[in-house]
C-alpha positions in Angstrom: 112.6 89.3 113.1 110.1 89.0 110.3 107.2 89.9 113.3 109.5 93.4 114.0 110.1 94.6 110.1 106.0 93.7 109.5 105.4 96.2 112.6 107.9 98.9 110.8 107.2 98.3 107.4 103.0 99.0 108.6 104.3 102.0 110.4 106.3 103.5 107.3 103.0 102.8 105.1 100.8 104.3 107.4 102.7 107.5 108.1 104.0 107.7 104.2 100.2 108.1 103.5 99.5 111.6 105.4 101.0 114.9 104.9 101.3 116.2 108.1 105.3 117.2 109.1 105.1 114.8 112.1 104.0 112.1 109.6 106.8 112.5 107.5 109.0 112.8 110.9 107.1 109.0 111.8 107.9 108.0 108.4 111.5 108.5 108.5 112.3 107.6 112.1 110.4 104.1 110.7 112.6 103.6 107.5 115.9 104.4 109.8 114.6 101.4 112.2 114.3 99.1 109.3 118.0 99.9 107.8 119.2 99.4 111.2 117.5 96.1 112.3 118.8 94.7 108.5 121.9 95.7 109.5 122.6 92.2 110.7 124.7 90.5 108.4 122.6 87.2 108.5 119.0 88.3 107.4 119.7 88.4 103.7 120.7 84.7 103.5 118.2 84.0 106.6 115.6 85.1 104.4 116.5 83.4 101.0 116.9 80.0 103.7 113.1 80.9 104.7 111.6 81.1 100.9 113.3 78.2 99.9 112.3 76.1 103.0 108.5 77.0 102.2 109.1 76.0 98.8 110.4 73.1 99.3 107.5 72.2 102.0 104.7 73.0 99.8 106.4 71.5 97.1 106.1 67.9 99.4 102.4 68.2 99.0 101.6 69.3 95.1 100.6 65.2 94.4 98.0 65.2 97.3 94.8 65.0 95.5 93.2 67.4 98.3 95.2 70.5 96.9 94.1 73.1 95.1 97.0 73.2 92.0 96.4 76.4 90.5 96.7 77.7 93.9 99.7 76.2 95.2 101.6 77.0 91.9 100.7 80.6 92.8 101.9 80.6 95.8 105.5 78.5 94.7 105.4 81.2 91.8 105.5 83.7 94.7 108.2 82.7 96.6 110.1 82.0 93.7 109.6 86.0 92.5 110.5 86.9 95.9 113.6 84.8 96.3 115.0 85.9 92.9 114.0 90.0 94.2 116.0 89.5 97.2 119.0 87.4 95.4 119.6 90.4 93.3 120.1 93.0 95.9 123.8 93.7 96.5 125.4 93.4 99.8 124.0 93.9 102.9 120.2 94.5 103.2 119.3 97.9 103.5 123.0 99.2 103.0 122.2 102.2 101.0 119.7 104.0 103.1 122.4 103.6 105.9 125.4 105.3 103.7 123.1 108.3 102.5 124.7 111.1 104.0 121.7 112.9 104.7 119.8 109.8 106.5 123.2 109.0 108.2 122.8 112.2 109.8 119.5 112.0 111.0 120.0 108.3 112.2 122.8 109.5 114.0 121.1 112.8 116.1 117.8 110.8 116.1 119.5 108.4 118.7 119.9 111.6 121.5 116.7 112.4 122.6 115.5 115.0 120.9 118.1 115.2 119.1 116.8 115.4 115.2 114.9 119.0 115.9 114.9 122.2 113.5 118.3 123.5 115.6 120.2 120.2 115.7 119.2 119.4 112.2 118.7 122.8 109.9 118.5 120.0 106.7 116.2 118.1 108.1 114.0 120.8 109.1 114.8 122.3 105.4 113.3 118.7 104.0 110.6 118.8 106.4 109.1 122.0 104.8 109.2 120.9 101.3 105.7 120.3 99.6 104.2 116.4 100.6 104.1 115.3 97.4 108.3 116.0 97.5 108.8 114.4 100.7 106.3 111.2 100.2 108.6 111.1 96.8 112.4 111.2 98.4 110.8 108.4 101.3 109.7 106.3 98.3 112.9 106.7 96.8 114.9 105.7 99.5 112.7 102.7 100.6 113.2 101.2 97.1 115.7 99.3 97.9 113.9 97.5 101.0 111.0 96.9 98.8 111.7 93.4 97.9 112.5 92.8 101.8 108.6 93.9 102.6 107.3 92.1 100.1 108.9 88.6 101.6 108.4 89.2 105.0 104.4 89.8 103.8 104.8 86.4 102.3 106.2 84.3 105.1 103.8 85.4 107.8 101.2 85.3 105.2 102.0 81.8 104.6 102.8 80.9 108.3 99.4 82.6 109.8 97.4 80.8 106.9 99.4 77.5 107.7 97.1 75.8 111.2 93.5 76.3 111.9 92.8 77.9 115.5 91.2 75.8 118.0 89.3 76.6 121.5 91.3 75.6 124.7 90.5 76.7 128.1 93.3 78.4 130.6 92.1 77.0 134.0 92.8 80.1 136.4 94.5 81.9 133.5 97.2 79.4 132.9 98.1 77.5 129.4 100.7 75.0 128.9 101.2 72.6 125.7 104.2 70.3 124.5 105.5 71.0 121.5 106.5 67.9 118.9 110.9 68.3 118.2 109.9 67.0 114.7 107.2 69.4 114.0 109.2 73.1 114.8 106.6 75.6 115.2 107.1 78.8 113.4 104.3 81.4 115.5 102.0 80.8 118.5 98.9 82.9 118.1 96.6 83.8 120.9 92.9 85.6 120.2 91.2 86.9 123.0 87.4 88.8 122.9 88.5 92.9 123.2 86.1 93.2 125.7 87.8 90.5 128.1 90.1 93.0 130.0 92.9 90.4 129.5 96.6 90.3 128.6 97.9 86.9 127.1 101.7 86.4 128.4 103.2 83.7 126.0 106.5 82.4 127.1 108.2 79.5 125.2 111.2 76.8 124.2 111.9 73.7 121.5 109.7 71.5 123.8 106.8 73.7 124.7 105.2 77.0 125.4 103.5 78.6 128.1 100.7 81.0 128.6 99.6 83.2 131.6 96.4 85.5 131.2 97.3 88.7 133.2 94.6 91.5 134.1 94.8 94.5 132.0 95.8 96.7 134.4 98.2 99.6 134.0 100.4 98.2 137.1 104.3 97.1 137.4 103.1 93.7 137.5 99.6 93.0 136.7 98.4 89.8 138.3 97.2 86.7 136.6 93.2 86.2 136.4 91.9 83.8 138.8 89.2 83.1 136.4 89.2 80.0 133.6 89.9 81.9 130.1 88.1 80.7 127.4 90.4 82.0 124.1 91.4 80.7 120.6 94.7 79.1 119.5 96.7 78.7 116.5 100.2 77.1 116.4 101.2 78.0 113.0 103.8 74.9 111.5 104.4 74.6 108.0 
């Protein structure tokens, strides 16, 4: 979940940036994909569970001599700030961008294909020729309320990424397997491969341990898994 809203929050700030009418288009079809995946009625007390788990982690360790203080207080301050921020929105995450009228009505023709063009949607279209500066305003606007929800999820894979050191392991004939400890749960598996290697990592996984096939880069239905031993970098990210 928190892996999906970073891809749509980066793809609302990237398109909110440029003026083009198919930017703004990119911007709202992005916004409309965040209301709807914090439409489940969990993620609001999902995420407070999160932030207060990472406090309470990090707050196991502030007597270890090895820690920088300052730092770690900053980062508790954080959480803390972003707990409160989420605490104080009403209801269901993302509640008022679905009961705008006008966003309810391009949500709603935006799931036909095709369906949110000029003749299907004369408002929209109307919006979409308004100045930039108008429409990177009303997109601001509306996203206001899902601020606080970007500024977690930043936090939490900030915290999770930054939590394990990546090692070098070795995929004999493009296969990767390694246990997983039941005490230890293990928030993210991250896999780094050199661009220039031609190679897709396929990471499958369960409570016990995870799995990874290196697959050729091919454009095929199924693209087969290298032959070769693959040489990559690992992080299992615990905190």
């Amino acid at each position: 979940m928190l892996l999906r809203l970073s891809h749509l929050f980066g793809q609302f700030a990237f398109h909110i940036g440029r003026d083009s009418l198919w930017d703004s288009r990119a911007a709202m079809t992005a916004l409309l994909d965040i209301a709807s995946v914090l439409g489940r009625a969990d993620i609001k007390s999902e995420l407070i569970k999160e932030l207060e788990r990472h406090a309470t982690t990090l707050g196991r360790v502030a007597s270890d001599p090895r820690v920088d203080r300052e730092r770690l207080q900053e980062i508790l301050g954080d959480i803390e700030a972003n707990n409160r921020a989420i605490q104080r929105l009403n209801g269901q995450l993302g509640l008022d961008i679905r009961n705008d009228d006008f966003l309810k009505a391009v949500a709603q023709r935006s799931a036909v294909p095709g369906g949110n063009c000029d003749f299907d949607l004369p408002h929209f279209h109307f919006w979409l020729q308004k100045p930039y500066a108008e429409r990177a305003a009303d997109l601001e606007r509306w996203s206001l309320t899902v601020a606080p929800v970007r500024t977690s999820v930043d936090l939490l894979l900030s915290l999770i990424r930054g939590s394990s050191r990546p090692v070098q392991e070795v995929a004999r004939q493009g296969f990767f397997q390694q246990a997983l400890d039941p005490a230890l749960p293990s928030q993210l598996v991250r896999v780094i491969l050199p661009a220039q290697s031609g190679l897709v990592a396929e990471i499958s996984g369960g409570k016990h341990r995870f799995t990874i096939r290196f697959l050729e880069g091919r454009v095929v239905e199924r693209p087969p898994q290298t032959r070769q031993d693959v040489t990559f970098s690992l992080t299992t990210c615990v905190i």
